[in-house]
C-alpha positions in Angstrom: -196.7 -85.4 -148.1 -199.5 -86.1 -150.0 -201.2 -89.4 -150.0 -202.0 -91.4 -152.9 -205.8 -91.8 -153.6 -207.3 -95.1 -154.3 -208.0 -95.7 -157.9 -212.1 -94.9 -158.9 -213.8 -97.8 -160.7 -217.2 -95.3 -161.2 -217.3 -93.4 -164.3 -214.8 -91.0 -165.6 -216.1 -87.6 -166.0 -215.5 -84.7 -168.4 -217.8 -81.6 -167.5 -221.2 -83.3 -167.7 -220.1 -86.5 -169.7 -219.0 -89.7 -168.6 -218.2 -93.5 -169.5 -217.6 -96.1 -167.5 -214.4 -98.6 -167.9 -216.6 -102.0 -168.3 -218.9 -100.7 -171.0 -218.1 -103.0 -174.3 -218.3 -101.8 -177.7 -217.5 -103.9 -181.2 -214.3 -104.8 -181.7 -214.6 -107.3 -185.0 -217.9 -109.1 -186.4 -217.0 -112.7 -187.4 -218.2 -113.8 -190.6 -220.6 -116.1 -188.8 -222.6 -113.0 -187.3 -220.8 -113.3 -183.2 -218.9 -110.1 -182.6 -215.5 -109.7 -180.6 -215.6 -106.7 -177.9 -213.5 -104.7 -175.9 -214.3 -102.3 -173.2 -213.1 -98.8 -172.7 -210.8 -99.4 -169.9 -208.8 -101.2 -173.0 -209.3 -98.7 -175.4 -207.8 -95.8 -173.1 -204.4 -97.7 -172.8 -204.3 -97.9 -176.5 -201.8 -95.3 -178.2 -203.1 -92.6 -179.6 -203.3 -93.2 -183.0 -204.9 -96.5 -182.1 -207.6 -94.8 -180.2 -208.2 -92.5 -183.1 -208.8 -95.3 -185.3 -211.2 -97.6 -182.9 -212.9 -94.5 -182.4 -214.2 -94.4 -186.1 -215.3 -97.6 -185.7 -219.2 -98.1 -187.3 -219.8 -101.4 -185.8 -223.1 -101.6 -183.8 -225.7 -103.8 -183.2 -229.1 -103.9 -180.4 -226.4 -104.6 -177.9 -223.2 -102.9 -177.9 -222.5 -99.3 -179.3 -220.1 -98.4 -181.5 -217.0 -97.1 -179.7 -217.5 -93.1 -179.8 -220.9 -93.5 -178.2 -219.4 -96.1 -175.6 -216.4 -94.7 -174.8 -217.4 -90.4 -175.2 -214.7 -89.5 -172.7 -212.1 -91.4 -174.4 -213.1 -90.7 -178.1 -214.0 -87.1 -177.0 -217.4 -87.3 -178.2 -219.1 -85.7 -175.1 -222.0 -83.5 -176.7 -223.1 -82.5 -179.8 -222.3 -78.6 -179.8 -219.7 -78.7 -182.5 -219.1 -75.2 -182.0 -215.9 -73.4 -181.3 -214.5 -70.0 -180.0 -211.1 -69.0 -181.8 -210.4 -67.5 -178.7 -211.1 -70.3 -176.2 -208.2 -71.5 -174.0 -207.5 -75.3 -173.7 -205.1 -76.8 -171.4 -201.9 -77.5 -172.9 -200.0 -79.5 -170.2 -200.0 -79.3 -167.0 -196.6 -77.7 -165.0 -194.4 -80.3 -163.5 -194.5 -78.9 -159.6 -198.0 -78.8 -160.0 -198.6 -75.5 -159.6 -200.8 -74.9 -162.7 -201.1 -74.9 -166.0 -200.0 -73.9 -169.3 -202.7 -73.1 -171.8 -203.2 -72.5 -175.7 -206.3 -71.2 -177.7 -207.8 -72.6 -180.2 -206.6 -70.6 -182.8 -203.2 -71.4 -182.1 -203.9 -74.6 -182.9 -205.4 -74.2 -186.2 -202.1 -73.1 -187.5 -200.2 -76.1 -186.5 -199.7 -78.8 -188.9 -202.0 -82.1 -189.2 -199.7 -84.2 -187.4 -199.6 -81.7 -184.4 -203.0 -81.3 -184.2 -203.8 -85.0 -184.1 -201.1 -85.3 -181.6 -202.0 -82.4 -179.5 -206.0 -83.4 -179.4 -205.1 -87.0 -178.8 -203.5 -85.3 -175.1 -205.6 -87.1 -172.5 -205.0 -83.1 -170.2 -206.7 -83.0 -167.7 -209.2 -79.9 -166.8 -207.6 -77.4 -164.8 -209.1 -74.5 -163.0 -212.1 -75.1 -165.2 -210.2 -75.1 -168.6 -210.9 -78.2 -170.6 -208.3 -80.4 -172.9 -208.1 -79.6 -176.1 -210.8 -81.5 -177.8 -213.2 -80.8 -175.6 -212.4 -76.8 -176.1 -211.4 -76.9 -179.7 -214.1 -79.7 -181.0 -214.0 -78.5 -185.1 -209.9 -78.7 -185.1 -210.0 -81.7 -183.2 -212.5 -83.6 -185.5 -214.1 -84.4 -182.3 -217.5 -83.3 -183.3 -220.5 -86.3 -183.5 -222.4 -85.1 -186.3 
């Protein structure tokens, strides 16, 4: 029997990035110049799609950031190396029993369709034996890249 650990409130790492839950980022700018936030323990509940979309976000001011830069871990924007090896293996999902891994490479999933590859990057994986998720291996497919 393994017991449960206690939930981390520090930041949530991936490799050398991290974000913290309670950092705030622009949600909506009123028309009277105050601005609506939300943090990025919100934004990694969100669906999928909806994270895709918040993450495009271009509202920033002196104070808050715009999502991506707030949130790197959840909007996969750790780094700037925009690079990728066609032959790089990501982790697919993780086996039930816990006894590994299954994994994929990035070329594979350049010849899924668009939907897929939204869907599969979207994956919050976790890092396995060193192997990252797939936007964090596959960055170009993913459209995870910040420049």
């Amino acid at each position: 029997v393994n017991p449960t650990k206690s939930p981390v409130t520090g930041p949530t790492p991936i490799g050398y990035c991290t974000e913290v839950n309670k950092t705030k980022w622009i949600f909506k700018m009123k028309k009277n110049g105050t601005v609506k936030t939300k943090n990025c323990k919100w934004l990694k509940k969100q669906k999928p799609k909806k994270i895709t979309k918040m993450c495009k976000k271009k509202l920033s001011n002196e104070k808050f950031d715009k999502p991506k830069q707030a949130c790197p871990v959840t909007c996969y924007t750790c780094g700037d190396d925009c690079n990728e090896d066609n032959k790089a293996k990501f982790v697919f999902k993780l086996k039930k029993d816990g006894s590994g891994a299954a994994y994929k490479k990035c070329e594979w999933l350049k010849t899924k369709k668009a939907n897929q590859v939204k869907n599969i990057c979207a994956k919050k994986t976790a890092s396995y034996d060193g192997v990252g998720p797939p936007a964090q291996v596959c960055p170009v497919t993913c459209a995870a890249c910040t420049t």
